[in-house]
C-alpha positions as CSV (number, residue, x, y, z in Angstrom):
1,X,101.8,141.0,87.0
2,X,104.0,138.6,84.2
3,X,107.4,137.1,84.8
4,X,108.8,136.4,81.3
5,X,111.7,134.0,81.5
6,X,114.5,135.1,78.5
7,X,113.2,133.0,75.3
8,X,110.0,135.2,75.0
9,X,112.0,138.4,75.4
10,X,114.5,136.7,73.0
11,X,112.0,135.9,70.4
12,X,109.7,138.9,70.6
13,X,112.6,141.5,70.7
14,X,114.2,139.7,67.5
15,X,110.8,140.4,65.8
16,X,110.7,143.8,66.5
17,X,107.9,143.0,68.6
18,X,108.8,143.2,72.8
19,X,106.5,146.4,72.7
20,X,103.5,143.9,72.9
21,X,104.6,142.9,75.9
22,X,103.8,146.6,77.3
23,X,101.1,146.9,76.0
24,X,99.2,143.7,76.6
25,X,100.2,143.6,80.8
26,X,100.3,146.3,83.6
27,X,103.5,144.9,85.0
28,X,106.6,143.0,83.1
29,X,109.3,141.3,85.6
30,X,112.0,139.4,85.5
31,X,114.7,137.8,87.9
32,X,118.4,138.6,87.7
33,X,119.3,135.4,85.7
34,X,117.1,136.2,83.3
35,X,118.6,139.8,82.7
36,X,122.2,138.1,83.2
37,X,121.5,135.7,80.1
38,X,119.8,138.3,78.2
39,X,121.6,141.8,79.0
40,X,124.6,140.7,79.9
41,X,125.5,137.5,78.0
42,X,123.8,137.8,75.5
43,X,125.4,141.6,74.4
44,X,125.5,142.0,70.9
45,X,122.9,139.4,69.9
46,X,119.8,140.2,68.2
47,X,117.0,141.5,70.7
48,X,119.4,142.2,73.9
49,X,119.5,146.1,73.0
50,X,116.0,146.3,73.0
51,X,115.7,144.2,76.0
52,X,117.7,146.4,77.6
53,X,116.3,149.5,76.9
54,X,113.2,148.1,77.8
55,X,114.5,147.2,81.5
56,X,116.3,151.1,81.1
57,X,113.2,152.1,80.7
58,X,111.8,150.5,83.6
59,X,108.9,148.8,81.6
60,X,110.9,145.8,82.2
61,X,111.7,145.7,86.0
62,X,114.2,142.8,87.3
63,X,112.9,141.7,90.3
64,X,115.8,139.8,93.0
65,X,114.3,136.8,94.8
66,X,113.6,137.3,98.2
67,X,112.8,133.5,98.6
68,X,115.6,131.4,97.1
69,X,113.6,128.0,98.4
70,X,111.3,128.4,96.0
71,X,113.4,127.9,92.9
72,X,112.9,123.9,91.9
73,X,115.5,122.1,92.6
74,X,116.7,120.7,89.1
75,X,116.5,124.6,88.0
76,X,119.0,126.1,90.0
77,X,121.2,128.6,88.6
78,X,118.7,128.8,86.0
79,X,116.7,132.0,84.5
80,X,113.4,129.5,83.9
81,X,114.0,128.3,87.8
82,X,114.1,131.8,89.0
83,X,110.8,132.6,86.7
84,X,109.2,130.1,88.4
85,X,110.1,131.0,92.2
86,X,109.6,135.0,91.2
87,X,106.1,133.6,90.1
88,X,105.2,132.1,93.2
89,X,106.9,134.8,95.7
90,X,104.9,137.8,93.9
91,X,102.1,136.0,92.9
92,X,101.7,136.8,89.3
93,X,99.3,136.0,87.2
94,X,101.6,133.9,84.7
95,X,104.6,133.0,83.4
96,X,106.1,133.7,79.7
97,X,107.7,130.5,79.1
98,X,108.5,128.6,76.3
99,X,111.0,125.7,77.9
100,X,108.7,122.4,77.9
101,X,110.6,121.0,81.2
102,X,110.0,124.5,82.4
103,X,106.0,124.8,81.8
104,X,105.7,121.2,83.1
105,X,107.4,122.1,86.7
106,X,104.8,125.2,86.3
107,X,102.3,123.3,85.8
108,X,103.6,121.0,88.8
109,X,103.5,123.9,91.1
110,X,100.1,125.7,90.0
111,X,101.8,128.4,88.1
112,X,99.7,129.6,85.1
113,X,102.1,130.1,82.2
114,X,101.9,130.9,78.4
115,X,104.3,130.0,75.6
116,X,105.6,133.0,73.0
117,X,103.3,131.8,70.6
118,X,100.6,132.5,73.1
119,X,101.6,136.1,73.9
120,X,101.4,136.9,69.9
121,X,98.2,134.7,69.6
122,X,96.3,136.9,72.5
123,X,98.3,140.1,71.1
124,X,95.6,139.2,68.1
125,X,93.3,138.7,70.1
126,X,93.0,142.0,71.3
127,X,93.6,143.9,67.8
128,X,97.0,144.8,68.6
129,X,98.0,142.6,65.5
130,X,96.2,141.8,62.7
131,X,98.0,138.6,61.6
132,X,100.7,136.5,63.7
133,X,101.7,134.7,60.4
134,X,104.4,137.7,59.3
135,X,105.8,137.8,63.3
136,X,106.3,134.3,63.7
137,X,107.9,134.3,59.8
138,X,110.1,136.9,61.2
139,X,111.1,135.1,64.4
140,X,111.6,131.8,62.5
141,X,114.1,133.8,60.1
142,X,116.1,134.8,63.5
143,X,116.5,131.9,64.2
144,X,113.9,131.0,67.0
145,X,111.9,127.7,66.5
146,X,108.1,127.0,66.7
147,X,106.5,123.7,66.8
148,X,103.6,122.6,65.3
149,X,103.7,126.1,63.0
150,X,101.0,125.1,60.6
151,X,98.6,124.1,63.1
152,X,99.3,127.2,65.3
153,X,98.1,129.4,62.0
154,X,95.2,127.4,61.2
155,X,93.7,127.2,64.6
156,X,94.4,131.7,64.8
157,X,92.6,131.4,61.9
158,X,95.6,132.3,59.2
């Protein structure tokens, strides 16, 4: 089990690329802020459609939270604070998570999470891409940002 907050879903979507996220894991979920800022207010932006369809489809599932003490304090009302608390009330394996504050409350709380970048790299990994160069080129030219680009190539070997 993953919980993807909405960046990855965002970013991979945008690249014509959520499909990996089926593929790579048995189970995708995500809370209802997460399909609110994605689905709903984010209709008509590049990559809700397929996020949609995805969650139609039920490869996506959203997920409510049953245990609404969980979600840290300073994320409340947020998608990456309900990631989080969905994380620890199901007991996944990881988060998809690409908000630094985010990942550092994760890493706070014991929650295993990996970035975008990660999801891509390990999508490589497993020959279900043969270079991340031409996805992350595509992502960039929707408008999504990666640090530390260059370094992220060499060190997948591109």
């Amino acid at each position: 089990i993953v919980v993807s907050n909405s960046s990855p879903l965002i970013g991979l979507a945008k690249a014509g690329r959520l499909k990996l996220l089926r593929r790579l894991y048995s189970q995708i979920l995500v809370p209802p802020q997460v399909d609110d800022d994605v689905v709903l207010q984010g209709r008509g932006r590049a990559g809700s459609r397929a996020v949609e369809n995805a969650i139609h489809r039920r490869w996506i599932r959203v997920v409510p939270i049953q245990a609404q003490h969980l979600i840290p304090a300073r994320f409340l009302g947020t998608g990456e604070g309900e990631a989080i608390a969905l994380c620890l009330e199901r007991h996944a394996d990881f988060l998809i998570v690409d908000d630094r504050a985010a990942r550092n409350e994760s890493t706070r709380l014991n929650v295993q999470w990996v970035t975008t970048v990660g999801v891509i790299r390990d999508a490589k990994r497993r020959g279900l891409v043969r270079r991340a160069k031409p996805i992350f080129d595509q992502m960039i030219a929707h408008g999504f940002g990666i640090a530390d680009y260059d370094a992220i190539l060499r060190a997948m070997g591109e």
